[in-house]
N, C-alpha and C positions, 0 to 999 in steps of 0.2 A: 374646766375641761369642756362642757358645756357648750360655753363660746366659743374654743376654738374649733371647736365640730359647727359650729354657725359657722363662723370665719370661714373655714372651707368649704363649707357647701356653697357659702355666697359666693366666693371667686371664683369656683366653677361651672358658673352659667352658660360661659361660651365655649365649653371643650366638656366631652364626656368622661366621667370618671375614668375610665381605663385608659385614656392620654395621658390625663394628670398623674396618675398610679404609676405610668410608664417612665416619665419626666423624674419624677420623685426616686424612684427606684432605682433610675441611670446614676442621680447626682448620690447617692448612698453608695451605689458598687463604684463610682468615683473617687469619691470618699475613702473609702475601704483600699482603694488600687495605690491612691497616692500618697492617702500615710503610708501603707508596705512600703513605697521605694524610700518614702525619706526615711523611715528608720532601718533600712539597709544602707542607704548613702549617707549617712549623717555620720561626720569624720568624730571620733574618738579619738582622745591621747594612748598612746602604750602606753599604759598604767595599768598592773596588775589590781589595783584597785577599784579598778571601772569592771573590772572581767564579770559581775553579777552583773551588771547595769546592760553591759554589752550583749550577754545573753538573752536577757530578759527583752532587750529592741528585737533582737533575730528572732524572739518566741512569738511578740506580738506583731511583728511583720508576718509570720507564717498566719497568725488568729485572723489577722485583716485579708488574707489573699483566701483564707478557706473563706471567709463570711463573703468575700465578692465571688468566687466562684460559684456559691450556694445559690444565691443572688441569681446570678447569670443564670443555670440551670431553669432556677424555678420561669423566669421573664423566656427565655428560647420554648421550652416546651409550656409554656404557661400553665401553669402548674397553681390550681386555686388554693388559697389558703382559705375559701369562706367555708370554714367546716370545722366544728364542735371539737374541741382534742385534735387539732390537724395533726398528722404524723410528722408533713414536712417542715409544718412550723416548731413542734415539740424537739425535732432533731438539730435542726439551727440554732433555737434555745440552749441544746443541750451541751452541745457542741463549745459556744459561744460561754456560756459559764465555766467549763474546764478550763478554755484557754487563757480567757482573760486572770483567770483565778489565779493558773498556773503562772501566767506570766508576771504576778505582783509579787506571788510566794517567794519566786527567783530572788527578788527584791532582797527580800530577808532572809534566806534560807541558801546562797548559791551553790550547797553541795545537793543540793534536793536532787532527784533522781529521777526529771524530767519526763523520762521515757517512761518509766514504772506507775509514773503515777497518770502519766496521761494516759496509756494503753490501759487502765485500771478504768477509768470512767470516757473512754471509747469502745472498749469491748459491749456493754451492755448496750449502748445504744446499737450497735450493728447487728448484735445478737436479736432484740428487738424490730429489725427494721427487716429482716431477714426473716424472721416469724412473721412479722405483719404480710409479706409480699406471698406468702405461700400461703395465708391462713384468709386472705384476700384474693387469692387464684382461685382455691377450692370453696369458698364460704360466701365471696363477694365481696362488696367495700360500702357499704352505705353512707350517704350524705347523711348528715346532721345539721340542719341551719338552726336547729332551737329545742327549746327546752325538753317538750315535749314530747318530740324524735328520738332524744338523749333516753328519757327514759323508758321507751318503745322497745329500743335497740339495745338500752346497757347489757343482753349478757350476750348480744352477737358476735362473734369470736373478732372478729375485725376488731369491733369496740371494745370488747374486754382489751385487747392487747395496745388499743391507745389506751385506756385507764390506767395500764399496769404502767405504762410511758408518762403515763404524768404523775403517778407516783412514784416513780423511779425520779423524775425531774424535782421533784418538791426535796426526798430525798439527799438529792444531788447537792439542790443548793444549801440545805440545812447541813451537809458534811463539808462542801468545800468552804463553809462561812466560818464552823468552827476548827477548821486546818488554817484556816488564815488567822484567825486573832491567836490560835494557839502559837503561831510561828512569830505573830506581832507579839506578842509578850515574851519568847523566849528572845527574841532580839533586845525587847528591852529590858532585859536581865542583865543579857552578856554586856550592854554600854553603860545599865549602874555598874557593873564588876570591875571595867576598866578606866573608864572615862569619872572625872569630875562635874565637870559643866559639860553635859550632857543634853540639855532640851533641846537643841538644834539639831540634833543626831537620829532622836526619835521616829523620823519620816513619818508625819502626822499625814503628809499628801499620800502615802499609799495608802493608808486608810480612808482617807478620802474617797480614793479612785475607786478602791474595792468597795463602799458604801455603794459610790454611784453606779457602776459593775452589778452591786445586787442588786440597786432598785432595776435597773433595765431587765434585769432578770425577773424580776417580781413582776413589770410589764409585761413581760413576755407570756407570765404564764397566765394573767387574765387576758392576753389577747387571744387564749386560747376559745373564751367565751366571748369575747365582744369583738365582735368582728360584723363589719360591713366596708362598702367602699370608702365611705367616710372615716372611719376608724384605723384601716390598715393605712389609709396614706396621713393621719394623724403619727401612729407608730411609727412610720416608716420615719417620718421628718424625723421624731422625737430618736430613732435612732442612728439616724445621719448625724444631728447635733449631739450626740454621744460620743460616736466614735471620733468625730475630730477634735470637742473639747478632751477624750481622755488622753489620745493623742497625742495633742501639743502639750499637756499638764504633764 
């Protein structure tokens, strides 16, 4: 990781950080715009068989058009993320783990109950974001660029209510990791029960996807401490190459 933070410092001798930041971030909310259409246009047979598969494109077509709209927001109002616990990067994180979650769960589970379970880990973060804006009107919002500052400020009401967000976030992914393997082993229960030759049935690539899914998430949540200009356009790439390998997989 080291080098690639070399890597890009060296090629940006001739444009300042926040070009390249801007570039980077256009071709990710690209990213995010043009998988949504293809997995809205991408033809399907009538087969009632497909009806989870078909769901779960229309889930992660809506995952890729919130994570470009988030996007947008932050680049129009530029909106900094170089800040210790950012609130707005902790809620794209957050955001961004339910959906993609929910949308692999579909996979296996197609009676799951979409709305129940999303509204279940969107409420908190609103509730939270909603606390932070009033408790940041009255109290203020302090920067955090380091260590030091973190611990200055940990019982600032601002910054309590990101601590509580990123424990809610660690939280988060620790309960939707084991909702996933719990639904991956009851699937492969139900194809020992019916099925003989079985192993091709298993959908080892959703597991996959969900791995990759978490580590992006486990990125996300140290980027909540490492953050410079070098690092968020690191991230950034790293989740541009994300979202179109999980994508097309």
């Amino acid at each position: 990781m080291h080098c690639i933070l070399c890597i890009v410092e060296f090629s940006l001798t001739s444009m300042t950080y926040h070009n390249a930041l801007s570039i980077v971030d256009t071709a990710y909310i690209m990213v995010c715009i043009v998988m949504a259409v293809f997995f809205l246009a991408l033809p399907l047979p009538l087969n009632k068989g497909l009806n989870n598969y078909r769901n779960s494109l229309r889930f992660l077509a809506g995952a890729y058009l919130i994570m470009a709209i988030l996007n947008i927001l932050v680049m129009v109002f530029d909106i900094s993320l170089d800040n210790f616990i950012s609130m707005e990067l902790l809620t794209m994180a957050s955001l961004q783990a339910a959906l993609f979650a929910i949308a692999l769960i579909i996979l296996l589970k197609p009676q799951l109950n979409t709305k129940k379970y999303l509204i279940k880990q969107i409420i908190p973060v609103l509730i939270l974001n909603i606390l932070y804006l009033l408790v940041s009107d009255k109290w203020g919002n302090p920067e955090v660029v380091n260590v030091d500052e973190l611990i200055k400020s940990v019982f600032h009401p601002a910054i309590v209510v990101r601590e509580f967000f990123l424990l809610y976030y660690i939280f988060q992914l620790v309960f939707l990791t084991r909702m996933f393997f719990r639904q991956e082993r009851l699937f492969e229960n139900k194809i020992d029960n019916y099925f003989a030759d079985n192993l091709r049935l298993y959908l080892p690539g959703v597991r996959y996807s969900y791995l990759a899914a978490l580590a992006i998430g486990i990125g996300a949540f140290l980027s909540c401490f490492l953050f410079s200009n070098q690092w968020e356009i690191v991230f950034t790439i790293i989740y541009s190459i994300f979202y179109l390998g999980f994508g097309i997989y």
